[in-house]
N, C-alpha and C positions, 0 to 999 in steps of 0.2 A: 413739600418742604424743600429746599436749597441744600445746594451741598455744601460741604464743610470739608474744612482743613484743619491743620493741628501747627498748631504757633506753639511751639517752647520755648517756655522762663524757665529761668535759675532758680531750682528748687529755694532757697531764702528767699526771693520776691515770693512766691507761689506762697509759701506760710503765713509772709508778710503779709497783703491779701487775705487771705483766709480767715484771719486776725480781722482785716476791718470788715469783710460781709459779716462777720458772728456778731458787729455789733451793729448791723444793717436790715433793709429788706431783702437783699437778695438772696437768693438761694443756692449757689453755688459761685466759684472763685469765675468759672466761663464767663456766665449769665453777668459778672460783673464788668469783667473786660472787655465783653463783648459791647455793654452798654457806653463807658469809656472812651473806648474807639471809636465809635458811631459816633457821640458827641465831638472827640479831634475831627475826625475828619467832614462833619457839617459843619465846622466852626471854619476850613479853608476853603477860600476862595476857588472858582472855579475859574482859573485864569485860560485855560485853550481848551477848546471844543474840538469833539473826534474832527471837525475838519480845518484844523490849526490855526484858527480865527481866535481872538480874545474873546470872552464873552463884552465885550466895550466894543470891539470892531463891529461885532453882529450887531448889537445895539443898535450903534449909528447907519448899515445896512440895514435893517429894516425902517430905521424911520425915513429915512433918505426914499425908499418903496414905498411908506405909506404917503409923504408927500407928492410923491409923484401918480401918486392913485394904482398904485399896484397891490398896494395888500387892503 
């Protein structure tokens, strides 16, 4: 299992919350934000790469390789 950290809301969001999984599937207020977050952040763009290239710079580097018969 992954380690975990502890993010703190303002108790009124945390209730607020609470309130919409009781009329949800989820099973707890975590499992809910957790799922939320996951979605924000696959929903942005992955605009630089650990090696500070855009993901469009790499793009056009590899195809630029594969035209040239290297990949």
């Amino acid at each position: 299992m992954s380690a975990k950290g502890t993010l703190k809301i303002p108790r009124p969001l945390y209730e607020e919350l609470k309130g919409v999984i009781d009329r949800s599937s989820y099973r707890s207020v975590n499992e809910f934000v957790v799922y939320v977050l996951r979605d924000l952040v696959a929903e942005q763009p992955t605009h630089v790469s650990i090696t500070g290239l855009a993901q469009k710079e790499i793009a056009i580097i590899r195809e630029r390789l594969r035209n040239l018969g290297y990949l």
